[in-house]
Structure formats: C-alpha cells, structure tokens
Z-matrix of the N, CA and C atoms (Angstrom, degrees):
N
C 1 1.448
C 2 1.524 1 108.96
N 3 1.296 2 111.11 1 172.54
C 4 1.492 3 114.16 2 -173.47
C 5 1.714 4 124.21 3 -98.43
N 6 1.126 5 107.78 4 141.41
C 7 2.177 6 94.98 5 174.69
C 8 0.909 7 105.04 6 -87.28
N 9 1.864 8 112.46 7 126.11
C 10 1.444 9 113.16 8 -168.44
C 11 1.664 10 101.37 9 -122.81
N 12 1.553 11 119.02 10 129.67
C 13 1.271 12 109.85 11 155.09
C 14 1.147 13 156.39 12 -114.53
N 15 1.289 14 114.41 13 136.72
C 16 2.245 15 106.34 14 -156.37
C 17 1.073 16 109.39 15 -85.47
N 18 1.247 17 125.33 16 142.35
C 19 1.367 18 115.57 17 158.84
C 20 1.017 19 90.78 18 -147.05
N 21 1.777 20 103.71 19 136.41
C 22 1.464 21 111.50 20 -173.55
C 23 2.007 22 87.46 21 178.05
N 24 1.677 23 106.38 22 147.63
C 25 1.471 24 107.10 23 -164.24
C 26 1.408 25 113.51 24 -92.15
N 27 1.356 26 118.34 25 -21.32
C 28 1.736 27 122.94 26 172.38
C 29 1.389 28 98.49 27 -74.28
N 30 1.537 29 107.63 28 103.75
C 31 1.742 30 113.60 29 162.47
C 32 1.490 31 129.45 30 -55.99
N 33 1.377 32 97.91 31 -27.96
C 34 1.606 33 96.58 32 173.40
C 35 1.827 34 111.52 33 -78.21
N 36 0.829 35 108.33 34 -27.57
C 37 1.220 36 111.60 35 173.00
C 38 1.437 37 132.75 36 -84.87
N 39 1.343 38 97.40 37 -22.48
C 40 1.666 39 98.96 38 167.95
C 41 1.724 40 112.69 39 -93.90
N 42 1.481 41 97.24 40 -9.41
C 43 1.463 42 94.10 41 173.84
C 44 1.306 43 112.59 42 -87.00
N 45 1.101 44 124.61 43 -29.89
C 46 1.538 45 134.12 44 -168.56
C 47 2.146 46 97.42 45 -78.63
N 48 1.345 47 117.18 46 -26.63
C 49 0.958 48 145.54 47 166.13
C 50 1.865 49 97.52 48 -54.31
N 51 0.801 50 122.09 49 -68.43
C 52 1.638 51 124.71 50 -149.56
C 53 1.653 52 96.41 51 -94.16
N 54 1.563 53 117.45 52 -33.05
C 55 1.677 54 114.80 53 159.08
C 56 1.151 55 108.91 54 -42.01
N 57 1.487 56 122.22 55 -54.39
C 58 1.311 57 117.10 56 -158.66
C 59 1.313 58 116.26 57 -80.44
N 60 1.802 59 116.81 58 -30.41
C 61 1.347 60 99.54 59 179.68
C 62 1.724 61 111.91 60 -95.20
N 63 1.376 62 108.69 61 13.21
C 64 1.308 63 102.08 62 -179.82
C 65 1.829 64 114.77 63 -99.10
N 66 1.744 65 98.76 64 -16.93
C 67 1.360 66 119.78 65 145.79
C 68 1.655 67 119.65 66 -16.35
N 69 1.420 68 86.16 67 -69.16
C 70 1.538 69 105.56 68 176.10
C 71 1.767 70 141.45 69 -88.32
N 72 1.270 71 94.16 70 35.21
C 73 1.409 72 113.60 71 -173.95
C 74 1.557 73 121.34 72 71.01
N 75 1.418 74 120.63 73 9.90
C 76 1.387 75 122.15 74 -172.46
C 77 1.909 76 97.76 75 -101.17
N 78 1.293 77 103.91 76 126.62
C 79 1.246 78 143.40 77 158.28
C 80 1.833 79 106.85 78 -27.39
N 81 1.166 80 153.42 79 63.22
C 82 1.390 81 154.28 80 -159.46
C 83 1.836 82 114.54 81 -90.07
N 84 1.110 83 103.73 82 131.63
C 85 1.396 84 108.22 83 159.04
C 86 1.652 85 116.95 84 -138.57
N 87 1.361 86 102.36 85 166.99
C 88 1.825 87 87.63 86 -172.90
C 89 1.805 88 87.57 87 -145.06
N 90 1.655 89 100.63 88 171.65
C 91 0.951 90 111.81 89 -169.97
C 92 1.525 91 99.14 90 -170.22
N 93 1.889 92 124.69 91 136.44
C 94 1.383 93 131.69 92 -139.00
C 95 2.092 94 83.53 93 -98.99
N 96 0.882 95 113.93 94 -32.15
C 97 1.377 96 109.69 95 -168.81
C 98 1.490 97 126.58 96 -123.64
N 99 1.357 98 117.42 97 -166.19
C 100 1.917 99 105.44 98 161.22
C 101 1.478 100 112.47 99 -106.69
N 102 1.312 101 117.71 100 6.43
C 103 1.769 102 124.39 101 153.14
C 104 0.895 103 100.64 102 -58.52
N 105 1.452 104 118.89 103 -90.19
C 106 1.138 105 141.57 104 -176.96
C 107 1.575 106 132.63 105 -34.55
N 108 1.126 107 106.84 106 -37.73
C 109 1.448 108 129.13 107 175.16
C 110 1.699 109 95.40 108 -71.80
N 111 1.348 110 112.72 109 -48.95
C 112 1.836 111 110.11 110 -160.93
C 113 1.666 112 96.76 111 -62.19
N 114 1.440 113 115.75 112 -53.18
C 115 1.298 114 129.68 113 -177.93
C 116 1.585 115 126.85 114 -39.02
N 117 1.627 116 100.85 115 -27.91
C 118 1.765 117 101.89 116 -166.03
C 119 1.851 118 82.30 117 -98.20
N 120 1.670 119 95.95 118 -33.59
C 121 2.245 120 87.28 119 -174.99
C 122 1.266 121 117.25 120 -57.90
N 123 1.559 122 117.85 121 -26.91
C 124 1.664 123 117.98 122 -179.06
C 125 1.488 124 90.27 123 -84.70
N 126 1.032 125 138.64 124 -61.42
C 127 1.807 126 143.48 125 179.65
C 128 1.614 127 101.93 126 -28.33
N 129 1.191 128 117.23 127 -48.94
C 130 1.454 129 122.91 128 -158.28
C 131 1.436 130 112.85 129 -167.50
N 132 1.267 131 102.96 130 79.65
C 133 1.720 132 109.76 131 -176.95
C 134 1.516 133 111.62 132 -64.13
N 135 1.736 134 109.69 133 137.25
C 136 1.503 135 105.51 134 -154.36
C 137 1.928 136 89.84 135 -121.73
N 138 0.962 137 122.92 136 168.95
C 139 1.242 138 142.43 137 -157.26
C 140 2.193 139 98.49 138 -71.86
N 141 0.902 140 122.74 139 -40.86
C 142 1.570 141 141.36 140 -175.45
C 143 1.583 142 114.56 141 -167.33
N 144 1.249 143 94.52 142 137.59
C 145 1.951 144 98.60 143 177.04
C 146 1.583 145 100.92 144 -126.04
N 147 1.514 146 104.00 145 133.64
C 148 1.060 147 140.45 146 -165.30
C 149 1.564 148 96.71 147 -84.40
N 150 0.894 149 156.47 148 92.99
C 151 1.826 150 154.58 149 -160.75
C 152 1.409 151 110.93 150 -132.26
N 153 1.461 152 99.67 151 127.96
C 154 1.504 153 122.81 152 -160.45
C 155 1.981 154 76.42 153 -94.01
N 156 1.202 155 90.34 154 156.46
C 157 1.941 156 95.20 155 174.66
C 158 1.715 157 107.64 156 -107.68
N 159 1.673 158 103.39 157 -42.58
C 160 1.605 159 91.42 158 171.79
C 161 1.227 160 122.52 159 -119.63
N 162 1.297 161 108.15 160 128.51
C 163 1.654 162 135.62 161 -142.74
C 164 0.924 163 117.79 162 -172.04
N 165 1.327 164 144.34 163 137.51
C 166 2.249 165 142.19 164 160.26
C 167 1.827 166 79.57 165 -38.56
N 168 1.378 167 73.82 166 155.15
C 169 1.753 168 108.04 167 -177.31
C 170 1.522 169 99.61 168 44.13
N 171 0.938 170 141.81 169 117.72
C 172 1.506 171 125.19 170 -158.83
C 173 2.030 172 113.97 171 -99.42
N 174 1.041 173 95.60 172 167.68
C 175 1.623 174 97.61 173 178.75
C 176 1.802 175 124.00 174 -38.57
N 177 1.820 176 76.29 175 -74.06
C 178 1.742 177 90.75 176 167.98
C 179 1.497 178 128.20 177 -45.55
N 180 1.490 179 107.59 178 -42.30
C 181 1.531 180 99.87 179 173.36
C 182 1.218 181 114.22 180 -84.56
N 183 1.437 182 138.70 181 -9.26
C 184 1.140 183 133.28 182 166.02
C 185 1.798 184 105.45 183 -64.99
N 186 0.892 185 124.11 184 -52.78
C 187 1.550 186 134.66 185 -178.47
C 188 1.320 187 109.71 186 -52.57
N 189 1.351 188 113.27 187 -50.78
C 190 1.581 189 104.40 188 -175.64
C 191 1.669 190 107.12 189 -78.89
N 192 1.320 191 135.98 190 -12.19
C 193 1.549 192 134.15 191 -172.52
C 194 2.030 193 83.68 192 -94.57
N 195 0.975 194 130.38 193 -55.82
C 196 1.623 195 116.08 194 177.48
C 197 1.183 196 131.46 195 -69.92
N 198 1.519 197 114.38 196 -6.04
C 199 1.107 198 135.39 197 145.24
C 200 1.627 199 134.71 198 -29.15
N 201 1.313 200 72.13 199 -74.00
C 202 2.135 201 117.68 200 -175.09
C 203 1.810 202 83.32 201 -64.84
N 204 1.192 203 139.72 202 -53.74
C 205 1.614 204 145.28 203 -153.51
C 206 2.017 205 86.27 204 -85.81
N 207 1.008 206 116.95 205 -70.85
C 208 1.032 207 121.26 206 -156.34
C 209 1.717 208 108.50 207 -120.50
N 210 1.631 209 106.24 208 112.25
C 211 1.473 210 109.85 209 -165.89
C 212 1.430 211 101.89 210 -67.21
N 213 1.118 212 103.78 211 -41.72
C 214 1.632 213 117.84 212 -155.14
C 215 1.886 214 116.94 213 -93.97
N 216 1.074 215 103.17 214 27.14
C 217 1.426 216 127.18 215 174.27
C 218 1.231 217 95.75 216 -70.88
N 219 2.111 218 95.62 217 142.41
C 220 1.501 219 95.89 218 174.66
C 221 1.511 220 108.30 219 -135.43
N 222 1.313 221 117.44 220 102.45
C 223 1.503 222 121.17 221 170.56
C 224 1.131 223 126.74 222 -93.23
N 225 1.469 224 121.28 223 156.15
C 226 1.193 225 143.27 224 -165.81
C 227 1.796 226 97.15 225 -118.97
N 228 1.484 227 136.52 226 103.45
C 229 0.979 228 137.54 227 157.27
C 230 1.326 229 112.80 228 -69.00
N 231 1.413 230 110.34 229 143.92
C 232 1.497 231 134.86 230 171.86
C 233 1.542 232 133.00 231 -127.90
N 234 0.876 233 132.99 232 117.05
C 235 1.832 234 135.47 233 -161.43
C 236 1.023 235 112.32 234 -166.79
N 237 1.237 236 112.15 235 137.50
C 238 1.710 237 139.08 236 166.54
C 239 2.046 238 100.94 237 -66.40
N 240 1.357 239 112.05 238 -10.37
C 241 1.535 240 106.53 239 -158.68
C 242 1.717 241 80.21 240 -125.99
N 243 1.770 242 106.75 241 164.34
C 244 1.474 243 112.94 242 -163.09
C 245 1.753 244 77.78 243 -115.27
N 246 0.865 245 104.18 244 -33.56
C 247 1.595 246 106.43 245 -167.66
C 248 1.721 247 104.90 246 -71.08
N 249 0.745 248 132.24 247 -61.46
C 250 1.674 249 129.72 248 150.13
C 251 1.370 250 132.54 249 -31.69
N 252 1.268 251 96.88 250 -3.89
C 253 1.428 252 97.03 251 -177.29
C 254 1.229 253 107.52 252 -130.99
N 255 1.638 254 118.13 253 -4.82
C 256 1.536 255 114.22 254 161.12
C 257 1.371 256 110.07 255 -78.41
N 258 1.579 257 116.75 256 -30.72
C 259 1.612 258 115.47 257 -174.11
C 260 1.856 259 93.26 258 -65.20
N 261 1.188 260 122.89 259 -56.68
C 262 1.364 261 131.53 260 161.03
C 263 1.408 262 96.53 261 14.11
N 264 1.659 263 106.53 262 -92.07
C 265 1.497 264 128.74 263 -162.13
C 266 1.291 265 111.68 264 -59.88
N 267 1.652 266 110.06 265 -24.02
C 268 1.371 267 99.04 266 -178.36
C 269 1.354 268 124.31 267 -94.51
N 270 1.380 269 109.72 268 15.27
C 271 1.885 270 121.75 269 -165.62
C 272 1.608 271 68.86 270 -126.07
N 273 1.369 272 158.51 271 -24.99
C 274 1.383 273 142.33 272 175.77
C 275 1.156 274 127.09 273 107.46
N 276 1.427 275 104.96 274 58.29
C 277 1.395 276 133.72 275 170.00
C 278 1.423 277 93.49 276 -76.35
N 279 1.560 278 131.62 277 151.71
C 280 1.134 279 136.57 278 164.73
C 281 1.259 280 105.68 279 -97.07
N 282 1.403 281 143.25 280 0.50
C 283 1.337 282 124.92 281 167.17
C 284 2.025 283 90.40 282 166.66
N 285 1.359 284 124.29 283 150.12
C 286 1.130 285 136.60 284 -160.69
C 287 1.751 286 112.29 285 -119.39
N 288 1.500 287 111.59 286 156.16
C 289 1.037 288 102.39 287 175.54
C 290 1.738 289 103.40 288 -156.74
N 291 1.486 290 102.99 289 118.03
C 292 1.446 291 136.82 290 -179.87
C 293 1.878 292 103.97 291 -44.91
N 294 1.479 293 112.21 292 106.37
C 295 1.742 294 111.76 293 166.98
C 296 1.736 295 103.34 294 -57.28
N 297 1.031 296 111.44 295 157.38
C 298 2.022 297 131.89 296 -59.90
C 299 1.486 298 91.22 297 -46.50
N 300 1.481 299 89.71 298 150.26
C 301 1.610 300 99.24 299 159.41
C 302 1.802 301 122.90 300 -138.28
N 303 1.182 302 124.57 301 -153.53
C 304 1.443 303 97.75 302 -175.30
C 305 1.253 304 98.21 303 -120.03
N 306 1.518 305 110.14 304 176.78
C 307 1.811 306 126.24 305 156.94
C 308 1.233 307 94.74 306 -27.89
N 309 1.361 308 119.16 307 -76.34
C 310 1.422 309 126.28 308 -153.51
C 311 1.475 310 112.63 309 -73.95
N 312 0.974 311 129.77 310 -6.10
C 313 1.715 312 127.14 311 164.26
C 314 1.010 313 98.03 312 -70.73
N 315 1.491 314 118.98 313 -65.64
C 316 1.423 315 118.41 314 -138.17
C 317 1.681 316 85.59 315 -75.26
N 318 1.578 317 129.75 316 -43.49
C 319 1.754 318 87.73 317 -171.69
C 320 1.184 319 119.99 318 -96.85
N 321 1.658 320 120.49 319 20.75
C 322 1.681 321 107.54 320 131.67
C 323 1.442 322 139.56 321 -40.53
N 324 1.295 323 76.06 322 -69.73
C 325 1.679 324 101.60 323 178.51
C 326 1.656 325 104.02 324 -43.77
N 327 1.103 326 124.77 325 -29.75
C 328 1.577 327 130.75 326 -151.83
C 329 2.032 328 94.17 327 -97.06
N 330 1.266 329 73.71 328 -37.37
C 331 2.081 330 89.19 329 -175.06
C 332 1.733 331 99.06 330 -70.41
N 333 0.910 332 105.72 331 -33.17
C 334 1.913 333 112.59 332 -154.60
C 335 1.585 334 81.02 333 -89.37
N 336 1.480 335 124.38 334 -55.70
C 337 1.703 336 110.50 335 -178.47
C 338 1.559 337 115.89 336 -47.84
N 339 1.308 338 101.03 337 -36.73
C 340 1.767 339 109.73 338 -146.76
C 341 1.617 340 89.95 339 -83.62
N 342 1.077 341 132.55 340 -10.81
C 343 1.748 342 133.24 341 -159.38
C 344 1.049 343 110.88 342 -56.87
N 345 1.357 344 152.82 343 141.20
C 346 1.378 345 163.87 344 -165.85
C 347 1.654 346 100.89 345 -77.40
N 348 1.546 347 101.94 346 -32.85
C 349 1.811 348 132.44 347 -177.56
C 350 1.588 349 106.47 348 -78.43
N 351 1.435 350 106.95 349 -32.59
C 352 1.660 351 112.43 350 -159.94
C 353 2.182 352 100.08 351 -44.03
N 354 1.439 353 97.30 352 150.64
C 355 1.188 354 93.38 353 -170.73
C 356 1.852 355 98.57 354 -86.98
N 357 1.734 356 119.28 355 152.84
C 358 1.272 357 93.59 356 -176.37
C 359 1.767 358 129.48 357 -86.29
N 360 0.936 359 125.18 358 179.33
C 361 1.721 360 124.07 359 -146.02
C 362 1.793 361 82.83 360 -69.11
N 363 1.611 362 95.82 361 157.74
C 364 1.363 363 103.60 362 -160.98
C 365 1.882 364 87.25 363 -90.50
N 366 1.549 365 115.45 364 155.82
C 367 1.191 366 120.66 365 158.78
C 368 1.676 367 125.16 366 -54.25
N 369 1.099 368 109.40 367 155.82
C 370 1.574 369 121.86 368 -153.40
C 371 2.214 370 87.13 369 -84.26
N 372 1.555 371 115.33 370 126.18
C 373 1.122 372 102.24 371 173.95
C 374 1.705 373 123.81 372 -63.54
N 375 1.590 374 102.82 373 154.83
C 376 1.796 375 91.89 374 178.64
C 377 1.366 376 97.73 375 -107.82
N 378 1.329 377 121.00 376 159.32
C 379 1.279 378 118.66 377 150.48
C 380 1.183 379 125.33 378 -117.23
C-alpha cells in the first residue's frame, strides 16, 4: 500500500480521513495546515498528499512551493468549491476531489494517482 499524507485543518475530518485509509493497509500521516504539511513532505516525502485547499497557509500555495522542490509530486486536491479546485489542477494537482465525497471516490482517485500508467502531474500554468 501507499504512504499517504493529509493535510487538511478540520481534525475530525482528517482524522476520520487517515482511519479510513489506514483501514486499508495504507501507511498515514497528517498535518493541520500547508506549513505544516510542506514541512513533514521535505522531512519525509510520502507516496501522494491528500490537500485540503481552504485552510491557514493555504492548499494552492502549499502545492505550488512542493511543486517548485519536487516535480514529480502527486496530489490529490480536495474542496467544498469547484472553482478552487480547477486552480488546484492548474498549480498541479494530479486529479481532484469534490467535498463530501465517498469511500469509493476517494480510492479511485487514490488508485488512478498511484498507477504505474498515471499520467505525470501537469505543469504549473504561466501567465
């Protein structure tokens, strides 16, 4: 299974988050912010990060500074907003996922990142 890390600021939810995928044999770490979150990924780079977008230190800028460190990073965006989560893809989210979502999204989404096939994370747009 894969080491996955959350970062996202509702604790009940990122915990209930890391039950579930640790449920399933995946390796979990969590983290309350995108400071915090950037800090444990350079500390201990984890297999895919699960990234909440609105949060202190926010999603997006966490993505584009681990980005810039690490090309080949693979995130999973998360948001209650559709519009946040297209900028998401375009700072290089590898694929997004709409608040609430189900069991079964999220370990698509987790299967479709993790693929040996997965295409790699798209470049950060310029303007």
């Amino acid at each position: 299974m894969a080491r996955i890390l959350i970062i996202d600021d509702n604790a009940a939810f990122r915990d209930l988050l890391g039950e579930m995928l640790a449920s399933t044999g995946h390796v979990v770490e969590t983290a309350p912010d995108g400071f915090e979150g950037t800090q444990l990924y350079r500390a201990s780079p984890s297999d895919l990060i699960l990234m909440d977008m609105m949060m202190p230190h926010s999603g997006l800028s966490a993505i584009r500074v681990l980005r810039s460190e690490f090309p080949k990073l693979k995130v999973i965006a998360m948001s209650g907003g559709s519009r946040l989560l297209a900028y998401a893809k375009d700072v290089g989210a590898v694929t997004t996922l709409m608040k609430p979502f189900t069991p079964g999204q999220l370990a698509e989404a987790i299967a479709a990142a993790l693929a040996p096939d997965a295409p790699p994370p798209p470049r950060e747009a310029r303007s």
